[in-house]
C-alpha positions as CSV (number, residue, x, y, z in Angstrom):
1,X,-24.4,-9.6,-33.1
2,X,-21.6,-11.0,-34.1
3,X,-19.1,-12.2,-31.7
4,X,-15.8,-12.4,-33.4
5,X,-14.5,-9.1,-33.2
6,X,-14.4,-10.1,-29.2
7,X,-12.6,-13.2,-29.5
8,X,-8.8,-13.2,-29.0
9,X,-7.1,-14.3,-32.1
10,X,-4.8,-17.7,-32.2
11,X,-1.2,-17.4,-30.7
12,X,1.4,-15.9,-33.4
13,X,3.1,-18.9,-34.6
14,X,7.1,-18.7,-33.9
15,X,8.4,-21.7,-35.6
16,X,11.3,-20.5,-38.2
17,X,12.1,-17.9,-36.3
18,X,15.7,-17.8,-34.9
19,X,16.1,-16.4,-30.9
20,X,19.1,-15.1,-29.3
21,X,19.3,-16.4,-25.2
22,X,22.2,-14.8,-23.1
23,X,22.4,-16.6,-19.4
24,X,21.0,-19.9,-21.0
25,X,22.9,-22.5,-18.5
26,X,20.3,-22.3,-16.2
27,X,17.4,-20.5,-14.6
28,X,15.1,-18.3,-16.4
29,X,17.4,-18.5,-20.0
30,X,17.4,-22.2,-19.9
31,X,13.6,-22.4,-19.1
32,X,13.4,-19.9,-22.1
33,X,15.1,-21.4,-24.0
34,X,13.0,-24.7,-23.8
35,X,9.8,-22.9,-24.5
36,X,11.0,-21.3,-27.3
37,X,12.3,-24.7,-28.9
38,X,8.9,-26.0,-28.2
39,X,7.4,-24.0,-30.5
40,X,10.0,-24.4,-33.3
41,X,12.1,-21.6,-32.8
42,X,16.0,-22.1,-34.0
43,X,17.9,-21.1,-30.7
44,X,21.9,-19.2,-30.5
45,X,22.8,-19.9,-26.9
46,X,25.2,-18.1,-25.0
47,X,26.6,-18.6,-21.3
48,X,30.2,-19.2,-19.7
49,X,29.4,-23.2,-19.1
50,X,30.6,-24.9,-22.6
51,X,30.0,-28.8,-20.9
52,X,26.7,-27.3,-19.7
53,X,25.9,-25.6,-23.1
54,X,26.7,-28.8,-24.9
55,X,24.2,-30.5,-22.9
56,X,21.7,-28.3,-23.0
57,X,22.4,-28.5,-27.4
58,X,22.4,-31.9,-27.4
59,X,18.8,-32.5,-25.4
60,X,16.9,-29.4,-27.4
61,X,18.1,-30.7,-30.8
62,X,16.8,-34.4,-29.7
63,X,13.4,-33.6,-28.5
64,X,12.6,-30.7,-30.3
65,X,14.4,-31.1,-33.5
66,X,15.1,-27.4,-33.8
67,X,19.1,-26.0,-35.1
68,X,20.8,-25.4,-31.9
69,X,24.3,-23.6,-32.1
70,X,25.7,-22.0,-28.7
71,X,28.7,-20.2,-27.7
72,X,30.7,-20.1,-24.2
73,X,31.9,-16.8,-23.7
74,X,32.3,-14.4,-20.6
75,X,29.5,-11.3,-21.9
76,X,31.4,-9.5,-19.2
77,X,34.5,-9.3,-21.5
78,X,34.0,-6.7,-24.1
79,X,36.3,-9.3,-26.6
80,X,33.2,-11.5,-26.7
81,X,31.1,-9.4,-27.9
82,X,33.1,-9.5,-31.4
83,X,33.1,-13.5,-31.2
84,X,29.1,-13.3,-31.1
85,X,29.1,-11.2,-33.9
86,X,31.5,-13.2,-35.9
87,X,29.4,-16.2,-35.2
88,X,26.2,-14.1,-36.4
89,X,24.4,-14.7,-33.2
90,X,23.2,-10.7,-33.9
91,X,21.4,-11.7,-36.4
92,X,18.1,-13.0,-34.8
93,X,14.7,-12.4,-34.9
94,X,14.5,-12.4,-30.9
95,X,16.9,-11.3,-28.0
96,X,15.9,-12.6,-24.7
97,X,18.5,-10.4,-22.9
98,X,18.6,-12.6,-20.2
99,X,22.0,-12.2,-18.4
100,X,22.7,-10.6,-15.2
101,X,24.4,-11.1,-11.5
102,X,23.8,-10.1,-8.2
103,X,26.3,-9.9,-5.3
104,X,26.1,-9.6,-1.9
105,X,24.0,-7.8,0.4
106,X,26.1,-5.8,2.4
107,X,25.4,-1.7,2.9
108,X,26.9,0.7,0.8
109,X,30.0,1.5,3.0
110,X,31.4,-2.1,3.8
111,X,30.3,-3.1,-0.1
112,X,33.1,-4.6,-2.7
113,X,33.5,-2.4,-5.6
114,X,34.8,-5.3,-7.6
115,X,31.5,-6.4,-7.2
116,X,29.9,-3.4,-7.5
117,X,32.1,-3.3,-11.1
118,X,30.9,-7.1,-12.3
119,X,27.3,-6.3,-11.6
120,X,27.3,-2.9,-13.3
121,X,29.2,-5.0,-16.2
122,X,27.0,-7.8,-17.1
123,X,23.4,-6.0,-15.8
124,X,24.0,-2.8,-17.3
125,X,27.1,-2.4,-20.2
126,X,26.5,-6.2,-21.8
127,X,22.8,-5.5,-21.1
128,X,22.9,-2.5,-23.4
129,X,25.6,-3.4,-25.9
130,X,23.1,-7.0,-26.6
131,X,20.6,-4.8,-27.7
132,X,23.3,-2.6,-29.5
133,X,24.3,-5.3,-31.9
134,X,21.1,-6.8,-32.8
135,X,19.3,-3.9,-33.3
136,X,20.1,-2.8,-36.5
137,X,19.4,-6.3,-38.2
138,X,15.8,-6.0,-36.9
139,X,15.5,-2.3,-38.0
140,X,16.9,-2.9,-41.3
141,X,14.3,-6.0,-42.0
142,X,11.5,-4.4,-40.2
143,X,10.6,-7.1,-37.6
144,X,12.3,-7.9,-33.8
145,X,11.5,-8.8,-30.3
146,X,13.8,-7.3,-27.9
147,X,12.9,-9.1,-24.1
148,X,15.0,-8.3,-21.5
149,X,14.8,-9.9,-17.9
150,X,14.9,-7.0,-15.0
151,X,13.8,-7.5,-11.8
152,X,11.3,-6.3,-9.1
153,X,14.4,-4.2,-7.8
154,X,14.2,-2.1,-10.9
155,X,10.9,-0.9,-9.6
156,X,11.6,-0.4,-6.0
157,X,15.0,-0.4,-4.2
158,X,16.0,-1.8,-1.0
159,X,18.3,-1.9,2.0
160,X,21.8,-4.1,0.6
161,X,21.2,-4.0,-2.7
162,X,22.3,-0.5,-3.7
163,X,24.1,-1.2,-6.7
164,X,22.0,-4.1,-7.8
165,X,18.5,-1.7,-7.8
166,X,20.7,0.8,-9.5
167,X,21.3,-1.4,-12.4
168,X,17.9,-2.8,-12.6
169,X,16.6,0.9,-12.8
170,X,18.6,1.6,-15.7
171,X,17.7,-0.7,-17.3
172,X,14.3,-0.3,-17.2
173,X,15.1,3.4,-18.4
174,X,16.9,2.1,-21.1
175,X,13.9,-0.2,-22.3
176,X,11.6,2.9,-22.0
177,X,13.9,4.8,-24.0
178,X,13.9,2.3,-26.7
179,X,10.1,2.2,-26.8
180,X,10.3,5.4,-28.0
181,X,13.3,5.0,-30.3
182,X,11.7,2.0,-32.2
183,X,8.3,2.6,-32.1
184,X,5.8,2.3,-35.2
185,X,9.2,0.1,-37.0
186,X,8.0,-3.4,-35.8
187,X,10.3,-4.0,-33.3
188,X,8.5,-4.5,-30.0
189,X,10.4,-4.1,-26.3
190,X,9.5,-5.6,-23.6
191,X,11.0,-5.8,-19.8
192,X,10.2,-8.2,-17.6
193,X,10.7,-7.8,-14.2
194,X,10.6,-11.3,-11.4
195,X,10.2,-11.0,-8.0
196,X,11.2,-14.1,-6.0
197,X,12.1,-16.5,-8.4
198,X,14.1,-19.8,-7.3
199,X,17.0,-20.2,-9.7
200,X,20.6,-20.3,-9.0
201,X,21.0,-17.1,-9.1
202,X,20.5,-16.5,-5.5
203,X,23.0,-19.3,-4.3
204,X,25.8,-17.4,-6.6
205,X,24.4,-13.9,-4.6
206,X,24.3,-15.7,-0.9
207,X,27.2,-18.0,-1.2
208,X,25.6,-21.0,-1.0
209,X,22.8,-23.7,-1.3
210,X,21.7,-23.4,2.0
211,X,21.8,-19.8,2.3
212,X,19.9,-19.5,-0.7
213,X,16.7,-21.6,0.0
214,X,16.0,-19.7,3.1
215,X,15.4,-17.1,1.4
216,X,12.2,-18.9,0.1
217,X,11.9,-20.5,3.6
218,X,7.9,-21.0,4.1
219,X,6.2,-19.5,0.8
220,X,6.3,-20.7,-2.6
221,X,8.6,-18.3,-5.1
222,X,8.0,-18.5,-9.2
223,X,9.8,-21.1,-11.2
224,X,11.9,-19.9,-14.1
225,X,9.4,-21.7,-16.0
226,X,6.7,-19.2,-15.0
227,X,8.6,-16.4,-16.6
228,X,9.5,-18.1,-19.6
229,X,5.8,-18.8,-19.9
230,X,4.9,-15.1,-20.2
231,X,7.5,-14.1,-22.1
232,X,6.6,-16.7,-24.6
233,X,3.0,-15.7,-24.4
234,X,4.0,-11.8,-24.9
235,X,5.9,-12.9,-28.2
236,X,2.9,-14.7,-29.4
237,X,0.7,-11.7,-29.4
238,X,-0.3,-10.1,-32.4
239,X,2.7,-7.6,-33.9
240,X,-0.1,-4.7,-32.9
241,X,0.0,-5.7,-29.7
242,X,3.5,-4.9,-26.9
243,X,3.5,-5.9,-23.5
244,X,5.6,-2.9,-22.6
245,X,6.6,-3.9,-19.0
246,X,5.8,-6.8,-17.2
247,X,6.0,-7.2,-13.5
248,X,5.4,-10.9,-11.9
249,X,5.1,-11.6,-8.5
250,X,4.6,-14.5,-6.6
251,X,1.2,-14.8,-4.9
252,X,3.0,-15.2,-1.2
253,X,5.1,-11.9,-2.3
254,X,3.4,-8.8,-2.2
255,X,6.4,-6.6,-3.2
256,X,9.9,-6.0,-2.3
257,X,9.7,-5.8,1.7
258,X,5.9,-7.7,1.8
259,X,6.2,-11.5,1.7
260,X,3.9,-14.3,3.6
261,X,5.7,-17.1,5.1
262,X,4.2,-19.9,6.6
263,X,5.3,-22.6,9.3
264,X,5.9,-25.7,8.0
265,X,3.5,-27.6,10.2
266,X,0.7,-25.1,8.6
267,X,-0.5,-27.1,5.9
């Protein structure tokens, strides 16, 4: 018998290849962002931070020798969009569509509809247009990865996050829609969707530090690092081979309303 035929093949090797990382100050895109550079990938890094993106430039280039370039712009503003394109930043090999915001948790009727407006901004429009511009490049040579970061909340909704779940859920129909779009042209789309994750993300949503780590108060959430792991792993698959949709939970979380806490005297 012979046994090859049932032996995964070696990780795709991603050095050379040139990724695009929106949200890449912190959290999952900076964690991405590492482990991408890691394995030789040239990286085109875009948040609001410029000191913060400097830094982050400075120590990839150092310890991973890989080209670096980044841009501070506000993806919210529609004028920045233009800037990335003039700086060719839609011209990549893989989008890890990373940016997005949550606000608040109050019901629908006492909600701020600026805030509903900046969520539905970044998380849905920028979401979208991302995969607008750098679409065509990958169609045109025949090869893209198109990743972008949803959430849990785009598979079930929940009490105080009305508009937050809304935008989760389109995207995720907008990623199943361009499954269909792309498929058999070698671009591959995948959505990846956290639950409890502890980035800072969540201190932006609650307001604060304090307010943020109770959230994760007695159970251990994922690590931006976790999800940059997979979706590092779902780009080294062979091109045959798309992780369509992911969903990553953390073992104490069972799903949106179902998670296990324990004392701190419990051991």
């Amino acid at each position: 018998m012979d046994l090859e035929d049932y032996l995964a093949p070696l990780p795709q090797n991603l050095s050379g290849a040139t990724a695009l990382v929106t949200g890449a100050s912190s959290g999952i895109g900076l964690a991405t962002a590492c482990q991408l550079a890691a394995e030789g990938v040239q990286l085109k890094l875009v948040a609001r931070r410029a000191e913060r993106l400097q830094d982050i430039q400075q120590a990839l280039q150092a310890r991973f020798q890989v080209q670096v370039d980044i841009l501070a712009v506000d993806l919210v503003r529609p004028e920045s969009w233009d800037a990335l394109s003039r700086a060719g930043f839609d011209q990549v090999d893989i989008l890890i569509n990373n940016a997005g915001l949550a606000l608040g948790r109050e019901p629908v009727a006492s909600s701020d509809f600026a805030d509903w407006q900046r969520m539905l901004d970044l998380n849905v429009t920028t979401a979208f247009e991302m995969v607008r511009r750098v679409l065509p490049g990958m169609l045109a040579r025949g090869r893209g990865d198109i990743v972008c970061v949803g959430s849990i909340a785009g598979q079930i909704a929940y009490e105080g996050g009305a508009i937050y779940c809304a935008s989760k859920h389109a995207l995720r129909a907008f990623c199943q829609s361009l499954r269909y779009e792309t498929c058999g042209q070698n671009v591959r789309v995948l959505l990846v969707s956290p639950g409890m994750v502890e980035t800072e993300f969540s201190q932006v949503r609650f307001g604060s530090a304090e307010a943020a780590s109770a959230v994760y108060a007695g159970m251990q959430p994922l690590t931006p690092a976790n999800i940059a792991q997979a979706m590092l792993q779902a780009l080294q698959q062979p091109r045959h081979v798309n992780w369509d949709e992911l969903v990553i939970l953390a073992s104490d979380q069972g799903g949106v309303s179902k998670v296990v806490r324990r004392s701190a005297d419990a051991g």
